[in-house]
C-alpha positions as CSV (number, residue, x, y, z in Angstrom):
1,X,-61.0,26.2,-41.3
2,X,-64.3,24.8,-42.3
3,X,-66.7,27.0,-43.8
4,X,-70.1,26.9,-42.2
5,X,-73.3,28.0,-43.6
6,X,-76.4,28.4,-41.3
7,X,-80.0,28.7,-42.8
8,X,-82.6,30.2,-40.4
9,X,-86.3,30.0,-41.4
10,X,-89.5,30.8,-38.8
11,X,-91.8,27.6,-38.5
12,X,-94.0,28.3,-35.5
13,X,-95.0,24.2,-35.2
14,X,-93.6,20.8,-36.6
15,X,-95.4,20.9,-39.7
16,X,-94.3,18.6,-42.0
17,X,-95.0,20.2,-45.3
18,X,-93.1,23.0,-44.1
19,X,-89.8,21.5,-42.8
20,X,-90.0,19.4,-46.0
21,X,-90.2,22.8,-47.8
22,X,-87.4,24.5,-46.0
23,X,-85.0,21.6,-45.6
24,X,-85.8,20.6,-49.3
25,X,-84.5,24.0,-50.2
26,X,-81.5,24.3,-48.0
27,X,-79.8,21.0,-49.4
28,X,-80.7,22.2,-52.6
29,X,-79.0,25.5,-52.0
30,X,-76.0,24.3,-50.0
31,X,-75.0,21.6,-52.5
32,X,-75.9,18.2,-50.3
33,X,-77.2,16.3,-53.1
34,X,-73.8,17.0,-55.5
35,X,-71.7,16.1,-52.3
36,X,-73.6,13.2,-51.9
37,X,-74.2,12.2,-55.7
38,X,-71.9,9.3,-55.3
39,X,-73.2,8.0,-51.8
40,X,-75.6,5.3,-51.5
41,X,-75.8,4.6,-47.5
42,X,-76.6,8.1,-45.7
43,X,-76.3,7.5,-41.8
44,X,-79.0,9.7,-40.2
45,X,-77.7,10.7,-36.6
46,X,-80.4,12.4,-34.3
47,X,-80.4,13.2,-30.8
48,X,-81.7,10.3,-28.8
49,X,-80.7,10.9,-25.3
50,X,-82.9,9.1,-23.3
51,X,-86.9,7.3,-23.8
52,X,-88.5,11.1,-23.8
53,X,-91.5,11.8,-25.6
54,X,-91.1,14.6,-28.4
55,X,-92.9,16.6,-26.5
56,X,-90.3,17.1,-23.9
57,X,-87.8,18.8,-27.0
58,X,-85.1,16.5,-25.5
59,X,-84.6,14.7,-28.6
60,X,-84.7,15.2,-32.5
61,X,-88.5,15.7,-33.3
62,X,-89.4,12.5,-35.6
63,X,-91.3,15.0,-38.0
64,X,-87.4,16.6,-38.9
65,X,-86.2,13.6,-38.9
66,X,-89.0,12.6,-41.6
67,X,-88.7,15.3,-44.1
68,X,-84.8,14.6,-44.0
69,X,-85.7,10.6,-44.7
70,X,-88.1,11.8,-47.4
71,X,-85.5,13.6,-48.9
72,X,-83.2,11.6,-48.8
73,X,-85.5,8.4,-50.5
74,X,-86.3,10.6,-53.4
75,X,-82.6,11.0,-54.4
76,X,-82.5,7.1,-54.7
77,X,-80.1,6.4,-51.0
78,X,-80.1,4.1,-48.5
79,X,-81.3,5.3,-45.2
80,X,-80.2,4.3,-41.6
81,X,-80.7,5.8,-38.4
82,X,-78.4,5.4,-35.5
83,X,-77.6,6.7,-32.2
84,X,-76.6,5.4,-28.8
85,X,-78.1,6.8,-25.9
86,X,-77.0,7.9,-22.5
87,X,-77.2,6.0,-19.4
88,X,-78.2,2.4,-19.4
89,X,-81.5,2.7,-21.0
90,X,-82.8,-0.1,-23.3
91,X,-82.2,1.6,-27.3
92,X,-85.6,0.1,-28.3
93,X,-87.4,2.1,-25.7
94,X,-86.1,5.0,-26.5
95,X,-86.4,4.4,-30.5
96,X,-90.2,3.7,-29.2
97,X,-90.7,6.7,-26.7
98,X,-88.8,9.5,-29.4
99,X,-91.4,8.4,-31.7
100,X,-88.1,7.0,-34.0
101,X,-89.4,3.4,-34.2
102,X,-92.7,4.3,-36.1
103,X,-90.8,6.7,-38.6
104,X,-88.6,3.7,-39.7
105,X,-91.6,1.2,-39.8
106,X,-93.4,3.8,-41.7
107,X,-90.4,3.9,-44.4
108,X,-89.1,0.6,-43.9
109,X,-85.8,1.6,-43.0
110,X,-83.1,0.2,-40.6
111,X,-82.9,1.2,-37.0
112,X,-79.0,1.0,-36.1
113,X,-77.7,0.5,-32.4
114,X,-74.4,1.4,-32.3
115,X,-74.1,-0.2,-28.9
116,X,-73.7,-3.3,-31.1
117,X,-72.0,-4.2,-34.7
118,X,-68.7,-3.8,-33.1
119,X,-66.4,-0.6,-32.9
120,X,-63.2,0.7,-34.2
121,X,-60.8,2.6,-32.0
122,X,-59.4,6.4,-32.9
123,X,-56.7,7.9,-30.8
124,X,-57.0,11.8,-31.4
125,X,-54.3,14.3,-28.8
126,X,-55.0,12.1,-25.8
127,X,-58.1,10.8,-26.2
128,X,-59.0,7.2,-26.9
129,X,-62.3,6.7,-28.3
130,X,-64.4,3.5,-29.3
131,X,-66.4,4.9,-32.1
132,X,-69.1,2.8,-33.5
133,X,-68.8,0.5,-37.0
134,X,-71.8,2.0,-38.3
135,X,-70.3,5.0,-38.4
136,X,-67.6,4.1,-40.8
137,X,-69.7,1.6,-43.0
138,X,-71.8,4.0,-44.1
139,X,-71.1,6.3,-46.9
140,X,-71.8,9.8,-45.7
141,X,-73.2,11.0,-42.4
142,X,-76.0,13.7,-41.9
143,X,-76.2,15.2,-37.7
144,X,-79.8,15.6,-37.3
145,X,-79.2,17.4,-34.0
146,X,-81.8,19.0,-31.7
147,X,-81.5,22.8,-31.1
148,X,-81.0,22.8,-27.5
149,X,-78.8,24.0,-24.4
150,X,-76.2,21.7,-23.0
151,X,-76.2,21.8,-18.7
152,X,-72.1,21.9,-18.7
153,X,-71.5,23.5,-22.3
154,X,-74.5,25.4,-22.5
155,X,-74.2,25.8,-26.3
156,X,-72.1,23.2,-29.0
157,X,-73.6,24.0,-32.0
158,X,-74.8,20.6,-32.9
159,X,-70.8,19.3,-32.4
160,X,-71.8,17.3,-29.9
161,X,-74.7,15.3,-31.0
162,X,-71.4,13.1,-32.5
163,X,-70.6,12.2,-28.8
164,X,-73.5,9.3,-29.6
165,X,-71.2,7.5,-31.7
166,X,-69.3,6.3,-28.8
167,X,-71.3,3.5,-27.7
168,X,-72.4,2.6,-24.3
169,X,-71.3,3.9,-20.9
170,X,-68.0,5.3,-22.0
171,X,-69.7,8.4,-22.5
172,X,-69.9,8.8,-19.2
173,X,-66.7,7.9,-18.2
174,X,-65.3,11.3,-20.7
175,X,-67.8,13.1,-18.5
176,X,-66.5,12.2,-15.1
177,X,-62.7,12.5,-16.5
178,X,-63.3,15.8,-17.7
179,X,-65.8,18.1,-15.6
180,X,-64.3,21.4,-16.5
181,X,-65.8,23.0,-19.6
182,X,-62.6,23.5,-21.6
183,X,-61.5,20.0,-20.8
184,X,-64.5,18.7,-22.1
185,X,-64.7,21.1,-25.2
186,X,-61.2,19.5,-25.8
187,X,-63.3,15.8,-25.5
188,X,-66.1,16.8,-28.2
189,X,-63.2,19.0,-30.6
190,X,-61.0,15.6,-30.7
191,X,-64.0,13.6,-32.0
192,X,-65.0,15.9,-34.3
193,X,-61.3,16.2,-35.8
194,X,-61.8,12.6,-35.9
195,X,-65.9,12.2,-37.6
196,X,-64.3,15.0,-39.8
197,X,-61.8,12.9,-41.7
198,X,-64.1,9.6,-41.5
199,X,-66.6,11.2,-43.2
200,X,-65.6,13.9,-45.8
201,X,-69.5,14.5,-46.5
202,X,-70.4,14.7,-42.5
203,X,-73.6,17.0,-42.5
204,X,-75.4,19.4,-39.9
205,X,-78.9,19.4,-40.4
């Protein structure tokens, strides 16, 4: 069993300075840059769910998401952020709407929709799933999740900001195939099992 280590710090507002701070001190701490001395691409994966304005605390906050690039360009990597959203909204609306889009123009970085690129298929128990290139091509994977409740799992614990590596609508056809909560727990456990040995240095941030 993995061994998981949470760090809780009170930050009334998204103040940069300060997630920089605390976030600069938990990699530290936890050992992320030694487990990631060797990696050169780091795949950021927020939350983009839909085109919702920060505001809303639907998606990752684009100040969280900054300290991390921050971070992460200081130690010399590669930064790319990915996600694909629910539904059939357009990926550059919500990259606009989240805020996203002007955090990787600020930094120069590459915005990666992993509704295109191409996928490669993983069969885990009895699930099937079309997982996304980028995924794979990069060299280590930080979940930038967004603290938030879940309307049929209530609580994942960040597990299932992965479900965005499946691209397109096949996310909702896992939803529809499996409306019970343990049969869907089973869904987002399979693809974990599965990130999990893709990625030896998958992160939860």
């Amino acid at each position: 069993m993995d061994t998981i280590k949470v760090y809780i710090e009170k930050i009334e507002k998204y103040d940069f300075d300060k997630i920089y701070g605390f976030l600069g001190r938990v990699t530290e701490k936890s050992g992320v840059w030694k487990s990631l001395e060797n990696k050169k691409t780091i795949l950021l994966k927020p939350n983009l769910l839909g085109a919702f304005k920060p505001e809303k605390a639907v998606t990752t906050h684009p100040v969280v998401l900054e300290a991390m690039i921050k971070l992460l360009l200081e130690h010399k990597k590669t930064v790319w952020i990915g996600d694909s959203p629910g539904g059939s909204v357009l990926v550059q609306k919500v990259w606009r709407e989240t805020g996203i889009e002007a955090i990787a123009s600020k930094y120069n970085l590459n915005l990666v929709n992993f509704n295109s690129g191409g996928i490669i298929t993983r069969k885990n128990g009895k699930f099937v799933f079309n997982i996304s290139k980028y995924f794979f091509e990069a060299d280590a994977v930080i979940n930038v999740a967004k603290y938030k409740t879940h309307s049929l799992m209530s609580y994942t614990g960040a597990v299932k900001n992965l479900y965005g590596i499946i691209p397109g609508l096949k996310k909702s056809d896992f939803h529809r195939q499996n409306p019970e909560v343990e049969a869907f727990a089973k869904v987002i456990s399979n693809l974990y099992e599965i990130a999990k040995e893709s990625q030896s240095d998958f992160k939860f941030i």
